[in-house]
LUMLUMKOL-173476 format. One record per atom (N, C-alpha, C): residue number from 0; residue in three letters; atom name; x, y, z. Coordinates in steps of 0.001 Angstrom, whole numbers, padded with zeros to 6 digits. Atoms other than C-alpha are relative to their C-alpha. Example, Ala and Ser with C-alpha at 12.3 -4.5 7.8 and 13.67 -1.06 7.14 Angstrom:
0, Ala, N, 000890, -001190, 000000
0, Ala, CA, 012300, -004500, 007800
0, Ala, C, 000900, 001200, 000000
1, Ser, N, -000820, -001190, -000060
1, Ser, CA, 013670, -001060, 007140
1, Ser, C, -000770, 001090, 000730
This chain:
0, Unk, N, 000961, 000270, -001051
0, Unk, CA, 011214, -076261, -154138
0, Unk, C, 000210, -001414, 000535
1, Unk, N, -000334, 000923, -000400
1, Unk, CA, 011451, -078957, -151707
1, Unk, C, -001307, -000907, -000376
2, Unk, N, 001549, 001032, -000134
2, Unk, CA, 008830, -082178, -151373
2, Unk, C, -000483, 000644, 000723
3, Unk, N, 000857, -000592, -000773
3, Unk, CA, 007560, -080760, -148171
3, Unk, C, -000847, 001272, -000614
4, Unk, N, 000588, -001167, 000294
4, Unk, CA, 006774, -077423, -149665
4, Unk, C, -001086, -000263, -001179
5, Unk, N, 000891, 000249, 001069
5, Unk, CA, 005269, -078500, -152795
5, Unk, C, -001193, -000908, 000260
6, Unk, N, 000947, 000485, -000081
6, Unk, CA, 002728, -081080, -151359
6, Unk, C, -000822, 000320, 000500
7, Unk, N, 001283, -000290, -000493
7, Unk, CA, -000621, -080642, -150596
7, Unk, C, -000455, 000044, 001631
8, Unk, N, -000449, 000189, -001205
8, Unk, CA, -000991, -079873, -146908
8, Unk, C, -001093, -001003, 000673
9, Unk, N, 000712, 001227, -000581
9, Unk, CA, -004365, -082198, -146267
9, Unk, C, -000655, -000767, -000757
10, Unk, N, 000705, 000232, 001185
10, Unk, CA, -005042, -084293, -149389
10, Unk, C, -001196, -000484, 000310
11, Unk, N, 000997, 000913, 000212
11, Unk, CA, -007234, -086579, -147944
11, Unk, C, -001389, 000426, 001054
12, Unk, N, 000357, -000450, -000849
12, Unk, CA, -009331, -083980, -145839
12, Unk, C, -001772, -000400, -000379
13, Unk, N, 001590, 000899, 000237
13, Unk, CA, -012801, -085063, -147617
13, Unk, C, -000124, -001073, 000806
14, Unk, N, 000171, 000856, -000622
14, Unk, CA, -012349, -088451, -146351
14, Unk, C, -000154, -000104, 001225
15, Unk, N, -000301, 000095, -001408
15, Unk, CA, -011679, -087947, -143144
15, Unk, C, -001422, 000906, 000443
16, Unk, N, 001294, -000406, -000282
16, Unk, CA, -014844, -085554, -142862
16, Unk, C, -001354, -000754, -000233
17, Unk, N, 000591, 001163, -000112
17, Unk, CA, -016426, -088323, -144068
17, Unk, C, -000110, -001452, 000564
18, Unk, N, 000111, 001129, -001002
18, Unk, CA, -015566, -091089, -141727
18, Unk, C, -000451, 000794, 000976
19, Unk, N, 000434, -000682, -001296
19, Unk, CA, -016202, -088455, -139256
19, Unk, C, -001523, 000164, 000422
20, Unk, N, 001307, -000195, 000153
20, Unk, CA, -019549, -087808, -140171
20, Unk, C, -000962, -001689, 000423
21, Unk, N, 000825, 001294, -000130
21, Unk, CA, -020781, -091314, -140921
21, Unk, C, 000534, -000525, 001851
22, Unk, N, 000015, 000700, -001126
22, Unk, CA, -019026, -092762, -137483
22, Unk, C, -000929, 000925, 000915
23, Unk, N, 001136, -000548, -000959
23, Unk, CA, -021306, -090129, -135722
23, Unk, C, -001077, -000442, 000132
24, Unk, N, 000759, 000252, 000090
24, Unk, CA, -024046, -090970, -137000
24, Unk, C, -000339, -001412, 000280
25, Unk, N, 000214, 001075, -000601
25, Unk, CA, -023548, -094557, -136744
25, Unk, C, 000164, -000399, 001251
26, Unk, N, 000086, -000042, -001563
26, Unk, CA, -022996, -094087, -133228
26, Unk, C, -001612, 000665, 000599
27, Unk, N, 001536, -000227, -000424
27, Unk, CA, -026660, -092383, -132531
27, Unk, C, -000575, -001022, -000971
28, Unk, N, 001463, 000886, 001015
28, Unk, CA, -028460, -094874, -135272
28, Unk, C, 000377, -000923, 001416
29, Unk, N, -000073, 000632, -001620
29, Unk, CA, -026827, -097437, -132200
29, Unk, C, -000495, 000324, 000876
30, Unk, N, 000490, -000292, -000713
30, Unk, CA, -027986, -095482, -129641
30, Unk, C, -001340, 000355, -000063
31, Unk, N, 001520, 000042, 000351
31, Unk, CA, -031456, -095461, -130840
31, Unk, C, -000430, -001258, 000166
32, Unk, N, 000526, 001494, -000444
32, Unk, CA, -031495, -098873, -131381
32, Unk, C, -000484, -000832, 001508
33, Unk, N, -000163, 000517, -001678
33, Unk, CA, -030817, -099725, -127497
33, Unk, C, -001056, 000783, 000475
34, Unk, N, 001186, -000403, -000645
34, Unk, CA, -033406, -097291, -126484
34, Unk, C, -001241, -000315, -000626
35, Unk, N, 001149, 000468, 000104
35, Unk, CA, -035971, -098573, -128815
35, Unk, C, -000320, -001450, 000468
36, Unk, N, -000008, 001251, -000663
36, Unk, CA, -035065, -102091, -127481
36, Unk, C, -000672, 000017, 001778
37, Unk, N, 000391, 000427, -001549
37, Unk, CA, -035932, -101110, -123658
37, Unk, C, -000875, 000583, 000166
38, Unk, N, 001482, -000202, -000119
38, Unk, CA, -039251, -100664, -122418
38, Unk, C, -000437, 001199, 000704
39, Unk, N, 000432, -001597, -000677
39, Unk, CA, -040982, -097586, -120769
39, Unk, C, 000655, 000301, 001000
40, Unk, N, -000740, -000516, -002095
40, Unk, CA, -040110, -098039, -116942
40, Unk, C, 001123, -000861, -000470
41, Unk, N, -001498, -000488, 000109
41, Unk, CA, -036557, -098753, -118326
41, Unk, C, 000367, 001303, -000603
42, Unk, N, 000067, -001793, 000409
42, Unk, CA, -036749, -095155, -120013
42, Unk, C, -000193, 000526, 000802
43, Unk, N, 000420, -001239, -001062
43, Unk, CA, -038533, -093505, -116979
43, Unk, C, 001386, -000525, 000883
44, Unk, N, -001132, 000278, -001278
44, Unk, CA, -035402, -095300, -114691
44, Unk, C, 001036, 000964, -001024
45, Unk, N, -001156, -000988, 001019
45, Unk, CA, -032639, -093387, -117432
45, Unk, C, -000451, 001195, 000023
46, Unk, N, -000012, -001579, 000060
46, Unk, CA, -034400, -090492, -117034
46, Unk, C, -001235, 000413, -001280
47, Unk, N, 000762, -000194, 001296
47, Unk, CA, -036380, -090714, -120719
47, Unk, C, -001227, -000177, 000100
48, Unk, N, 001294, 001102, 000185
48, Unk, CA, -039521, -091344, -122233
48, Unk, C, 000049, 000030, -001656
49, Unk, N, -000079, 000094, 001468
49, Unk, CA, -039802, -092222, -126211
49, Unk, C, 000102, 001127, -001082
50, Unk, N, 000207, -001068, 000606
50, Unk, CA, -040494, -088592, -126995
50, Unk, C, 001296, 000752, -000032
51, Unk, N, -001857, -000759, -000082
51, Unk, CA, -037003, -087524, -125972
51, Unk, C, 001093, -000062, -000969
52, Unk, N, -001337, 000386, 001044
52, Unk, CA, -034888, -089327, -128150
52, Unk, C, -000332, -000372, -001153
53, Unk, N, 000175, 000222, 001615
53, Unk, CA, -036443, -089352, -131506
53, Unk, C, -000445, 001419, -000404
């Protein structure tokens, strides 16, 4: 059997579902932040109101 054949075809496939996961999430915990930072009538101009995005 060669190397190619014998190795594992995605060892490190946990990890990678796990950066995947967490960078999601740390991308909306960010995008929460910025909308709890701006005030009502900057929500009603975006379109929102506080009830939307939590």
């Amino acid at each position: 059997m060669e190397f190619h054949e014998n190795r594992a075809r995605r060892p490190f496939i946990g990890f990678v579902l796990l950066w995947k996961f967490w960078k999601a999430w740390y991308r909306q915990h960010q995008s929460r932040k910025a909308l709890d930072r701006m005030s009502d009538s900057q929500l009603k101009d975006v379109g929102l109101n506080r009830d939307d995005y939590r």
